[in-house]
N, C-alpha and C positions, 0 to 999 in steps of 0.2 A: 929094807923096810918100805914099806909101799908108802908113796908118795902123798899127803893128803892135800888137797885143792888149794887149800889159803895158801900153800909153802908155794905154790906156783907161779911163772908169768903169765900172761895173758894166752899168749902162743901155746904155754905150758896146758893149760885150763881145758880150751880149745882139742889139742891132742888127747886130752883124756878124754874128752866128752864126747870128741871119734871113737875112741876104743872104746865107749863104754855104750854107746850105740852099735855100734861094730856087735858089740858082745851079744846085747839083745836081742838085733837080728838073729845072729847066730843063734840064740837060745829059743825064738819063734820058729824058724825054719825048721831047725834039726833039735829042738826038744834036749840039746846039750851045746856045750861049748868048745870048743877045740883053741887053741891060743895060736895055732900057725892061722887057722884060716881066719880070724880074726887080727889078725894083724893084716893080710893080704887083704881084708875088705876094709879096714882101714887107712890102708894106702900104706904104712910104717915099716920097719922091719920089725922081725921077732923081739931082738935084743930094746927097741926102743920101748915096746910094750912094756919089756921085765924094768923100764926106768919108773914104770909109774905103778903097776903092781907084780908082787914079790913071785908069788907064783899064779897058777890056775883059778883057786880057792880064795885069791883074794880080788880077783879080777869078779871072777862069782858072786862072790861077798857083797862088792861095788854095784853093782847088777841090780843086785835084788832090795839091797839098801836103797839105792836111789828111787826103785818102783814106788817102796812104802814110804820114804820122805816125803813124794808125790801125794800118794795116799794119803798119808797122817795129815798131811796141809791143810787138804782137800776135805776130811771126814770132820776130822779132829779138835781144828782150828775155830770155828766158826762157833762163837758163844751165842748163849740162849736172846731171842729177842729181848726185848722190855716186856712185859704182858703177857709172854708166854710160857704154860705152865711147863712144867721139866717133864713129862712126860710125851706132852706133843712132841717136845722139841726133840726128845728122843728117837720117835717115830721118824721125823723128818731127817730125822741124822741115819737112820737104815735106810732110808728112800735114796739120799745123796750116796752112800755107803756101797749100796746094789748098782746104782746108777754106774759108779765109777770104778767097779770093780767088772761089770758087764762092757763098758765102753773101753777099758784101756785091754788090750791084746795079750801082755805079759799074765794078764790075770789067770789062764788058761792054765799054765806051765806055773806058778807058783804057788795061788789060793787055791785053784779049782783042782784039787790031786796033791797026791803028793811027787816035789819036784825030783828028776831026775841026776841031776848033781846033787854031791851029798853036800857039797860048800852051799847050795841052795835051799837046802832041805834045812840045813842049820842055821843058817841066817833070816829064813822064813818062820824057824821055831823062836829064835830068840826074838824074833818081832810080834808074835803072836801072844808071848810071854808078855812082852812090853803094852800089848794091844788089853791082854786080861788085867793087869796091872792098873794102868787107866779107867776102863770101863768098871773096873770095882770101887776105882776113887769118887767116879761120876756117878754111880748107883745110892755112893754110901752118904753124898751131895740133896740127893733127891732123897733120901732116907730121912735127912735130916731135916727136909723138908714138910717131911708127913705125907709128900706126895706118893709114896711107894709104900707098902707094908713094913713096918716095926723089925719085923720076925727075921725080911732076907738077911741073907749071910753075902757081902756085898761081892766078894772073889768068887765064888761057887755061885751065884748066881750070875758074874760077870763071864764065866769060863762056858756057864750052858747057853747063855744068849751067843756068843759068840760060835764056841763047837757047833752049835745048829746051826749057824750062818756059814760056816764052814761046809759039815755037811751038804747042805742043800747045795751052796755052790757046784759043791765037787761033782754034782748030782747035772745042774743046771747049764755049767759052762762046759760039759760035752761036747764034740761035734755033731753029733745026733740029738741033741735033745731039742724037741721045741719047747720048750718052757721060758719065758721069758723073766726082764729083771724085777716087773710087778708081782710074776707067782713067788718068786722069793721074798719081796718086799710084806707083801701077803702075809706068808708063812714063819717069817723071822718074828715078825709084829706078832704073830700070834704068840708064841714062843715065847716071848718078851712078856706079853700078858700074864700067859701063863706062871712064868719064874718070879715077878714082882708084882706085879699085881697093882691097882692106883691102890691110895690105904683106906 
């Protein structure tokens, strides 16, 4: 069973957050992950790897988890001013959103496409699940507000605001693309307008 962090000592903690950097390069470099070379870039042997995750898919799993708990902190976390309506605040939550999905590297290989590990591709779904989940709580917040239209439907309209943010990514965080994180900011906003609308 793969190792979870609190169950660890410090030394412990330390060696995973090797491997789990280990891992990411790997997964920037070569767009997949291999577990031998990732333990030789971790300095460890193979056998020590398999002490802190079970197999490939759970070392993956760790990978991609840790990007979005990053994420989540970063987007997520951060409640409305005093004085400011749910709407702005919205706005400003795709600006930070774009900002840090264009600044962090992994973004390339996990939001922008779809990823090449299927342990990736799964662990990316169920966060995107947990991502529509939220943004329908937060819509249905602002509903009840009056700041949003009566009519939306707070999931289906959480699922298109996001699937467009997705899209466009997968669009934007190409290697050839010049579009930057404001043509997305731009275009997500509108899209947002468009699905909720102020009331």
């Amino acid at each position: 069973m793969t190792v979870e962090p609190d169950e660890l000592t410090d030394k412990g903690r330390r060696t995973r957050a090797r491997l789990l950097e280990a891992a990411k390069q790997e997964l920037l470099d070569r767009g997949r992950i291999e577990v031998t070379r990732v333990a030789e870039r971790a300095g460890v042997s193979l056998g020590l790897l398999y002490r802190y995750f079970d197999d490939k898919p759970a070392l993956v799993t760790a990978v991609v988890d840790r990007f979005y708990d990053r994420y989540e902190a970063e987007v997520f976390s951060t409640p409305a001013p005093a004085g400011v309506d749910w709407l702005t605040h919205e706005y400003e939550r795709i600006e930070t959103e774009v900002e840090f999905l264009f600044r962090e590297p992994l973004s390339r290989r996990i939001v922008g496409g779809t990823p090449a590990e299927p342990a990736a591709a799964h662990a990316d779904a169920r966060r995107l699940g947990r991502h529509i989940e939220m943004a329908a709580r937060n819509i249905e917040h602002g509903r009840r507000r009056g700041e949003i239209v009566s009519t939306v439907e707070p999931q289906l309209a959480a699922a298109a605001i996001i699937g467009g943010l997705r899209s466009c990514l997968a669009v934007a965080l190409t290697e050839d693309s010049s579009m930057g994180a404001e043509d997305v900011v731009d275009t997500v906003r509108r899209i947002s307008a468009a699905v909720i609308g102020p009331s």
